[in-house]
Backbone bond lengths (Angstrom), bond angles and torsions (degrees), N, CA, C in turn:
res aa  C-N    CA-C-N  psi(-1)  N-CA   C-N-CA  omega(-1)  CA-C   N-CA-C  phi
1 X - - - 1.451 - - 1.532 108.53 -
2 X 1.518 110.16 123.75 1.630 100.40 -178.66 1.572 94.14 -87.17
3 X 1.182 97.89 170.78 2.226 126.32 153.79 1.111 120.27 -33.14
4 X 1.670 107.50 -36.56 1.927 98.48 167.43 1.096 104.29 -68.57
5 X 1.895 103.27 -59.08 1.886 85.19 -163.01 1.618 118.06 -72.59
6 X 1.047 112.54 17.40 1.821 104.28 173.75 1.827 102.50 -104.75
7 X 1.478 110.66 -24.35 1.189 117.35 167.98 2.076 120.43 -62.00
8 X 1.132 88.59 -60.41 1.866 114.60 169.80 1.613 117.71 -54.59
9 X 1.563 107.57 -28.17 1.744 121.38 158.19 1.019 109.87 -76.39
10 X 0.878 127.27 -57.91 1.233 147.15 -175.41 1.968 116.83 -38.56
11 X 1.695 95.38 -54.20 1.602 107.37 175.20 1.486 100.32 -76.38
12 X 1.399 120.13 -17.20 1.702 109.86 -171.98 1.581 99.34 -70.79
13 X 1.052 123.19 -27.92 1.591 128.28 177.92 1.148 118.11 -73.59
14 X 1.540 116.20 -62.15 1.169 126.72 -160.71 1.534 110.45 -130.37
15 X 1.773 120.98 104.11 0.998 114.89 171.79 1.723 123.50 -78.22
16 X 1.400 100.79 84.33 1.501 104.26 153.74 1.655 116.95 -17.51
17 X 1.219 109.68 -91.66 1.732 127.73 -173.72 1.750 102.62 -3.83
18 X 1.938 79.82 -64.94 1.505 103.12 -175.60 1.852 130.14 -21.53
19 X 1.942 86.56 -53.36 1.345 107.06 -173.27 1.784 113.53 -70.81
20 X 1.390 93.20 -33.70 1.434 87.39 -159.45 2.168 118.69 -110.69
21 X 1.946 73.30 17.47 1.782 88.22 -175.58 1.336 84.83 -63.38
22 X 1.586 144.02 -47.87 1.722 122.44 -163.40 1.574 112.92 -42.68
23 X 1.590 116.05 -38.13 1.276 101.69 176.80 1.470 125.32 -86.60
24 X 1.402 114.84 -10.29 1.337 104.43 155.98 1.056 136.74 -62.01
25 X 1.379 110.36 -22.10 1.550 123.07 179.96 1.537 115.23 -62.19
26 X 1.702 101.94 -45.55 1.204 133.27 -160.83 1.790 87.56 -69.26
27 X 1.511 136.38 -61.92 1.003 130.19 -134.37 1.836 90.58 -102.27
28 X 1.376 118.56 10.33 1.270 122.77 -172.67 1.811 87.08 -108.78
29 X 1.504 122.41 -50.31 1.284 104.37 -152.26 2.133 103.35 -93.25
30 X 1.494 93.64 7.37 1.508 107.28 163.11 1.548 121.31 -96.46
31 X 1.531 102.62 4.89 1.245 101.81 177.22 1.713 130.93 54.06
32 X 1.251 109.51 21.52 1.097 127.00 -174.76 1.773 128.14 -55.26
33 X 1.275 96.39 -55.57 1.387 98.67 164.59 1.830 116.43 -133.85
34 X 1.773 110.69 40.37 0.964 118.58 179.17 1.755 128.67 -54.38
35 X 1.495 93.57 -29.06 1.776 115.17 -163.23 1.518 90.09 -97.05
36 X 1.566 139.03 16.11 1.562 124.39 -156.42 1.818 89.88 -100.64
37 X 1.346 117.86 113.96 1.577 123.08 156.65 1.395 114.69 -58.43
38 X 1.195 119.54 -43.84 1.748 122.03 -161.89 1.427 96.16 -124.86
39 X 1.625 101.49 146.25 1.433 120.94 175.94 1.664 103.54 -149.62
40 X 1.404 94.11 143.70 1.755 87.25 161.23 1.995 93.92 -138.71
41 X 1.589 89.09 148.82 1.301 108.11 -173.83 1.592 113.34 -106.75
42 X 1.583 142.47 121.05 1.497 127.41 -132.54 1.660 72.52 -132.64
43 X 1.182 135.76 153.77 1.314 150.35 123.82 1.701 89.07 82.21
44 X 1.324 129.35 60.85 1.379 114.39 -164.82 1.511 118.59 -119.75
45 X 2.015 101.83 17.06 1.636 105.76 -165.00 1.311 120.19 34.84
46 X 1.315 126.46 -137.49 1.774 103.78 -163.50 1.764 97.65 -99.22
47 X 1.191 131.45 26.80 1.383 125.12 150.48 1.419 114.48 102.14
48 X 1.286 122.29 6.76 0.927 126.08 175.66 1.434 145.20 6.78
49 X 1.993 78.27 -112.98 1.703 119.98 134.39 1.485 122.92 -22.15
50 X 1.269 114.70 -61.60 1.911 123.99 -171.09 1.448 89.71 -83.35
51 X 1.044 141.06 -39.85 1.856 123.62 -160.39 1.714 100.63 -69.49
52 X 1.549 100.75 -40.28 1.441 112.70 -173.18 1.667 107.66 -59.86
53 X 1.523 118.03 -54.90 1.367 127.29 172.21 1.286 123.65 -48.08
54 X 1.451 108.97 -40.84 1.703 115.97 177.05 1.376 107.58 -76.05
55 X 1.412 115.93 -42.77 1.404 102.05 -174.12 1.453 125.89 -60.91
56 X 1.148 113.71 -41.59 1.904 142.17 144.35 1.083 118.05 -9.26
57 X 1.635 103.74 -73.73 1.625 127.73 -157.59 1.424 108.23 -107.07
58 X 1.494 121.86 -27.02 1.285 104.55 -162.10 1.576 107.31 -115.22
59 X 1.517 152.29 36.94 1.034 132.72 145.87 1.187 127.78 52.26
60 X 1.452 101.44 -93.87 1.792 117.73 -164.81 1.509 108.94 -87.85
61 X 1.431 104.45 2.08 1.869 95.64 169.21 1.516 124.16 -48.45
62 X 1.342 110.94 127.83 1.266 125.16 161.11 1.166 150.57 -95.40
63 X 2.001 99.03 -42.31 0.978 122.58 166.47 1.487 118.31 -128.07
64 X 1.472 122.05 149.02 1.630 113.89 -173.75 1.636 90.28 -151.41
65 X 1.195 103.99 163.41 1.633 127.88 -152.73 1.679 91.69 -157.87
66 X 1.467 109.82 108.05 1.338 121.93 177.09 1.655 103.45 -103.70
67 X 1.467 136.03 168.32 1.370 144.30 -161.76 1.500 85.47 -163.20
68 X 1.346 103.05 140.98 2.075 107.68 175.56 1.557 90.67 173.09
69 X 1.238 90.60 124.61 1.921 97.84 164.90 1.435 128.92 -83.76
70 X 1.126 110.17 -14.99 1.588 127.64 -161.32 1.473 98.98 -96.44
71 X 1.414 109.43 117.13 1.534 122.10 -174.30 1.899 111.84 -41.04
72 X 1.378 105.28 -66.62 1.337 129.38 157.27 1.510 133.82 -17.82
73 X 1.059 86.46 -63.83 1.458 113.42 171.00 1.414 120.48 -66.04
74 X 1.466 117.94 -39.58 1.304 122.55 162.14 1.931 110.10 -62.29
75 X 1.214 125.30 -57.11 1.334 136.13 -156.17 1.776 90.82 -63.49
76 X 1.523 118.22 -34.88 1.658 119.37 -177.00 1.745 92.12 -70.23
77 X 1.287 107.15 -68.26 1.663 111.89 -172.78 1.564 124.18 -51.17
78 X 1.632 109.31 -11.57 1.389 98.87 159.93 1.396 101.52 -100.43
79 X 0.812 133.76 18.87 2.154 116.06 -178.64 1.715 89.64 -115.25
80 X 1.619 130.29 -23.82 0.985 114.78 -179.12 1.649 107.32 -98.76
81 X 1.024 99.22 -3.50 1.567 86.31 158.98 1.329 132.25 -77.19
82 X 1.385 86.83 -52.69 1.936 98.90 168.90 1.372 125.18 -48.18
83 X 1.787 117.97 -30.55 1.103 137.81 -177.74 1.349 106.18 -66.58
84 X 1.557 127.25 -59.98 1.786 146.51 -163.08 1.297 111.52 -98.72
85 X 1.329 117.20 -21.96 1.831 100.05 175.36 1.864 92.91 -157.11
86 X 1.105 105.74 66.81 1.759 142.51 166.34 1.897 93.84 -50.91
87 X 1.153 129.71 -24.67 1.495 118.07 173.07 1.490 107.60 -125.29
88 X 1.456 108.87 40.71 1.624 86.44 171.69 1.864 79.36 -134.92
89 X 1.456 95.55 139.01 1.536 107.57 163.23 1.349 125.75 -51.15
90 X 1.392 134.88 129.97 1.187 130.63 -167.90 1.810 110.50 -131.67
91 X 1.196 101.04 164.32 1.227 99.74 178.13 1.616 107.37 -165.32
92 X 1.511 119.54 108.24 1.347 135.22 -163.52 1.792 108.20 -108.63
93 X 1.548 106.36 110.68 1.447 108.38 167.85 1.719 121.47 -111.51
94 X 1.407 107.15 139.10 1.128 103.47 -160.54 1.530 102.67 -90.01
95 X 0.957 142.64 92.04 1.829 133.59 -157.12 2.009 112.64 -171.92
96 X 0.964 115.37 151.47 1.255 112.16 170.96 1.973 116.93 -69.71
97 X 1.417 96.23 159.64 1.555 101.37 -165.28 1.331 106.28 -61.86
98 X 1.577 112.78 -31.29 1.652 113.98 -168.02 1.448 113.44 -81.75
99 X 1.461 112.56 -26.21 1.516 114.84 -172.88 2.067 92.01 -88.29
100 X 1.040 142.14 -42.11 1.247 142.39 -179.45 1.276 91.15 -78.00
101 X 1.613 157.11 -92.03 1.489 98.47 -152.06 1.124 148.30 -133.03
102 X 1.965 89.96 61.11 1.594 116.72 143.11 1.511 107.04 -42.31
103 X 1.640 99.13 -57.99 1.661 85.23 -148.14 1.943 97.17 -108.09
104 X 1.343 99.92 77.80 1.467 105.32 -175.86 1.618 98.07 -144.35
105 X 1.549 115.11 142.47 1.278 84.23 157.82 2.137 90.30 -148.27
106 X 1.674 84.52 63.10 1.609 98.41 165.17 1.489 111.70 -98.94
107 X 1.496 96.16 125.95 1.792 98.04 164.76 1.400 119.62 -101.34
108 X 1.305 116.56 170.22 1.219 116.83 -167.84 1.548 109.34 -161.25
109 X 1.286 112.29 145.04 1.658 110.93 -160.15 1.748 110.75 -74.43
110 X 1.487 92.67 -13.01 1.795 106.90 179.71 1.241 97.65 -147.29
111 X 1.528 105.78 147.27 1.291 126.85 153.41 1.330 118.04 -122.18
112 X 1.424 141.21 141.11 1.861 144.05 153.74 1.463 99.59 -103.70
113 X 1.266 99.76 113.74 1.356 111.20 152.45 1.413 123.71 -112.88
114 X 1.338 128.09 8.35 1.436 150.42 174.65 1.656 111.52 -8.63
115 X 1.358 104.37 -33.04 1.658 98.93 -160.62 1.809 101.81 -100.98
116 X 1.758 104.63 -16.46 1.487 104.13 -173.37 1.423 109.53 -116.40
117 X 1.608 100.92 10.71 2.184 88.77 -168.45 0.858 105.11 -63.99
118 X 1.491 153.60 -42.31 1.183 140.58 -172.71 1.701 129.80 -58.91
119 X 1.496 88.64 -37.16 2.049 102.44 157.38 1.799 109.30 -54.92
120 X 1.531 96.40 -59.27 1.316 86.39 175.59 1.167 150.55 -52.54
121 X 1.339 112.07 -33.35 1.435 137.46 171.86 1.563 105.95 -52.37
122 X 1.211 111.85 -58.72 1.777 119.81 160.94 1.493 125.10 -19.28
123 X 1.583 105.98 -50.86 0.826 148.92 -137.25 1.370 117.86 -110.17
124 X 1.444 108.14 36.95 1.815 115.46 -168.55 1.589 113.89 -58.94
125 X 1.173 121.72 -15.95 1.516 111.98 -179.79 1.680 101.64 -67.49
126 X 1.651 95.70 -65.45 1.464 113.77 172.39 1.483 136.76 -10.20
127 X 2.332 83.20 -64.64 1.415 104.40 171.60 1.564 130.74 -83.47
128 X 1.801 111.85 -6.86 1.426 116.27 152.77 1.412 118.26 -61.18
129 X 1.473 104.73 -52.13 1.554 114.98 175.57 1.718 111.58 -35.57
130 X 1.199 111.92 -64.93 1.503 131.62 -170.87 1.415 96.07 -58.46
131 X 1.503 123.33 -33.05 1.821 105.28 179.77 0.927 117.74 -69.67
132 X 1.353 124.41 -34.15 1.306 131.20 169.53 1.706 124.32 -47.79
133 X 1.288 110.27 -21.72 1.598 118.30 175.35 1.088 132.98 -107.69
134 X 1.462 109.01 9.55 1.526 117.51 -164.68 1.843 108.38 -140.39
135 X 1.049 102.38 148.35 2.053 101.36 164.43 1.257 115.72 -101.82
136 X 1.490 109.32 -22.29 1.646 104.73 -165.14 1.608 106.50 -153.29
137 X 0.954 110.82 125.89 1.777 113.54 -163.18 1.878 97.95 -96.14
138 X 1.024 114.31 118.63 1.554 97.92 -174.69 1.291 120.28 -75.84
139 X 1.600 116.79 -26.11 1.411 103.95 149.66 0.842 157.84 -0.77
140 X 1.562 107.63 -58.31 1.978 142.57 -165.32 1.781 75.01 -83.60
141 X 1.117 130.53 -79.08 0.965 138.32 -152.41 2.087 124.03 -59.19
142 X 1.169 100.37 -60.92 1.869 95.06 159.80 1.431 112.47 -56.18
């Protein structure tokens, strides 16, 4: 059984989204990262969570930059991208967070890393790396 399908069981039970749409609301009607063009999404299984948040919160997206190691998980996260935000440029790598972004040097006005901050945090090379690509961690912010 891969990570999607224990992930994809997983939502058949328990709608996540559900729980935590109050703070989308919250970080949509605070305008928080309404004006953000670029996002990249780090550790995000097939995207769920972040497609739901961007579509919500982010408006003026243009461009997005997904990160996911899990073969699976990538092949779901590109058909649901294409599906939910069909005009924003995308770009899906299949690789771990630490080896992608060492060797990156894309910024982006947002990042979600929701499903790995706590790896990251571990993870100070990683999480220097990642400052370097981002302005605003949405994390800090919901």
């Amino acid at each position: 059984m891969s990570y999607n399908d224990i992930m994809v069981s997983l939502r058949r039970r328990f709608d996540e989204i559900k729980d935590v749409f109050p703070v989308f609301e919250d970080v949509r009607s605070r305008r928080l990262v309404a004006g953000a063009r670029s996002c990249a999404i780090v550790g995000c299984g097939n995207g769920e969570m972040e497609l739901a948040f961007i579509e919500h919160c982010m408006p003026a997206l243009q461009t997005l930059c997904a990160v996911e190691p899990d073969a699976e998980s990538v092949v779901d996260l590109r058909a649901r991208i294409a599906r939910h935000l069909p005009n924003v440029r995308s770009t899906v790598f299949q690789d771990v967070a630490q080896s992608w972004a060492a060797g990156t040097d894309q910024v982006t006005d947002v990042k979600n890393v929701g499903k790995i901050f706590n790896t990251l945090k571990r993870d100070k090379k990683c999480l220097s790396s990642a400052n370097d690509w981002h302005r605003r961690d949405v994390s800090e912010i919901a």
